[in-house]
C-alpha positions in Angstrom: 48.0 157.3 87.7 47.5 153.9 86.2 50.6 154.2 83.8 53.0 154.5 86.9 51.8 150.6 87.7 52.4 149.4 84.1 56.3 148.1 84.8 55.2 146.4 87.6 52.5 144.6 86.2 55.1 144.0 82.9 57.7 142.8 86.0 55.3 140.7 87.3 54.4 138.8 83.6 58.1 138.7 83.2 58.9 136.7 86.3 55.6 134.9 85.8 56.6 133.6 82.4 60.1 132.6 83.6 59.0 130.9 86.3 56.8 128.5 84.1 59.6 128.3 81.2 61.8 126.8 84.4 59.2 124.4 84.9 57.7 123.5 81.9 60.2 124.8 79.0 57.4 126.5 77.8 56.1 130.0 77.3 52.2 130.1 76.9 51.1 132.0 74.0 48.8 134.3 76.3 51.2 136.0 77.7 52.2 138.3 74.3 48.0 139.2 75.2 49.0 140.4 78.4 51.6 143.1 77.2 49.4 143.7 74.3 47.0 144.6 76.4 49.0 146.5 78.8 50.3 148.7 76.0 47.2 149.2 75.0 46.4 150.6 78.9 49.6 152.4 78.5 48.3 154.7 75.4 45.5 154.7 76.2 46.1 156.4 79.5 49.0 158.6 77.7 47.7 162.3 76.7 50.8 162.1 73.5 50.3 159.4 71.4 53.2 159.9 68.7 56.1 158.1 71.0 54.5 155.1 71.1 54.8 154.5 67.6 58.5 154.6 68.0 58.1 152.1 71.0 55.9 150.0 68.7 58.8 149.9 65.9 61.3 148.8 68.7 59.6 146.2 70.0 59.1 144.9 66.6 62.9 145.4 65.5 63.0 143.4 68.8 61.1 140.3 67.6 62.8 140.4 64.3 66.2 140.5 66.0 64.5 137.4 68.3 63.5 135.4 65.2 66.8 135.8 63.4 68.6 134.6 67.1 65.9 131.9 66.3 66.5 130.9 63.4 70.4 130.6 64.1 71.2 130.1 67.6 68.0 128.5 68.5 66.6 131.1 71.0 63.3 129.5 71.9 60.2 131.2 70.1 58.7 131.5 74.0 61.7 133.6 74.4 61.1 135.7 71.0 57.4 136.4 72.6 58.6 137.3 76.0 61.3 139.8 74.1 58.9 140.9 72.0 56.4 142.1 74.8 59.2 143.4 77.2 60.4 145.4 74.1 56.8 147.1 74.4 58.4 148.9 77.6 61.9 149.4 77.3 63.6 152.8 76.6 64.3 152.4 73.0 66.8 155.3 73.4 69.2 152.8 75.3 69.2 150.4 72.4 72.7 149.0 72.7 72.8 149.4 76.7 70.0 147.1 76.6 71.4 145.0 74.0 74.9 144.7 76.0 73.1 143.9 78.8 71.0 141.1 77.1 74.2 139.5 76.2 75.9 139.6 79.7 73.0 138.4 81.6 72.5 135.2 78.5 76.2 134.3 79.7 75.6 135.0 83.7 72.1 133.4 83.7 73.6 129.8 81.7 76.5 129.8 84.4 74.1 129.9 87.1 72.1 127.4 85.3 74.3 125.2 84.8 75.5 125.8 88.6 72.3 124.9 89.7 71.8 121.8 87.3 74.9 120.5 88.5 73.7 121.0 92.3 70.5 120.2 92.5 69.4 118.3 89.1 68.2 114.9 88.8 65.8 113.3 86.3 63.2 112.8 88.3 62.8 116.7 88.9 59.4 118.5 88.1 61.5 121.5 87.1 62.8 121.3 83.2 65.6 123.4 84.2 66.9 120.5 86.5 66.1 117.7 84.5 67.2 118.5 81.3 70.6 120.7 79.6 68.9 123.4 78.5 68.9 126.9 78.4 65.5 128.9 79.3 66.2 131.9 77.5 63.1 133.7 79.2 65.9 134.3 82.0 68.5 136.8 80.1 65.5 138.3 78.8 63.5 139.1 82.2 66.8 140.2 84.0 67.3 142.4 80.8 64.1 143.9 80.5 63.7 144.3 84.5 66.9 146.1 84.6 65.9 148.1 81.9 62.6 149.0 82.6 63.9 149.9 86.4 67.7 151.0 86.2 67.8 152.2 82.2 64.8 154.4 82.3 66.0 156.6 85.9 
């Protein structure tokens, strides 16, 4: 019973997390400790185990893949985290749906951005988003892994 409200609490981190990385630019560390834990729920709650090794093993061929977009593209590391723990959830079978769908929502999500920026940005905004040019990656990776999680897995 308790598994069938895991993706929503996972959608509700997601949107959490993106919502301060619009503000702030910045993912708190605690919120890989939220999926962590909510994994944990998940096999805990789970009467087969064995499948969430392989879930395990995506998530982390996840985070490598984040630290690599890192390390050349400058993905933020909040971003690698957030991808990291969403990964935790996703339907490793759909591997390159999910991955085609990362890269459409990173070029949707800057137009709309930028759209915004250009709108409603000033320097004197609270919001990061508005006040500087950049990119919160946290976005491409929430509509991803809500689309996923919600749309992939039916």
């Amino acid at each position: 019973m308790i598994a069938t409200y895991i993706p929503f609490a996972v959608a509700a981190t997601l949107l959490t997390a993106s919502i301060i990385d619009l503000r702030t630019g910045k993912i708190p560390n605690w919120f890989s400790y939220v999926f962590i834990g909510l994994f944990a729920v998940l096999v805990a709650v789970s009467p087969e185990k064995s499948p969430y090794i392989w879930q395990f093993a995506f998530a982390a061929a996840a985070f490598a893949m984040g630290l690599a977009l890192y390390a050349v593209v400058g993905f933020g590391a909040g971003a690698v985290k957030l991808l990291f723990g969403a990964a935790l959830f996703l339907p490793f079978s759909r591997t390159f749906a999910i991955f085609m769908i990362l890269l459409v929502s990173m070029f949707f999500m800057g137009l709309i951005v930028t759209l915004v920026r250009g709108a409603f940005g000033n320097e004197n905004s609270k919001w990061r988003v508005l006040k500087d040019r950049v990119m919160p990656m946290s976005l491409p990776v929430t509509v991803t892994s809500l689309l996923a999680m919600f749309w992939l897995q039916a």
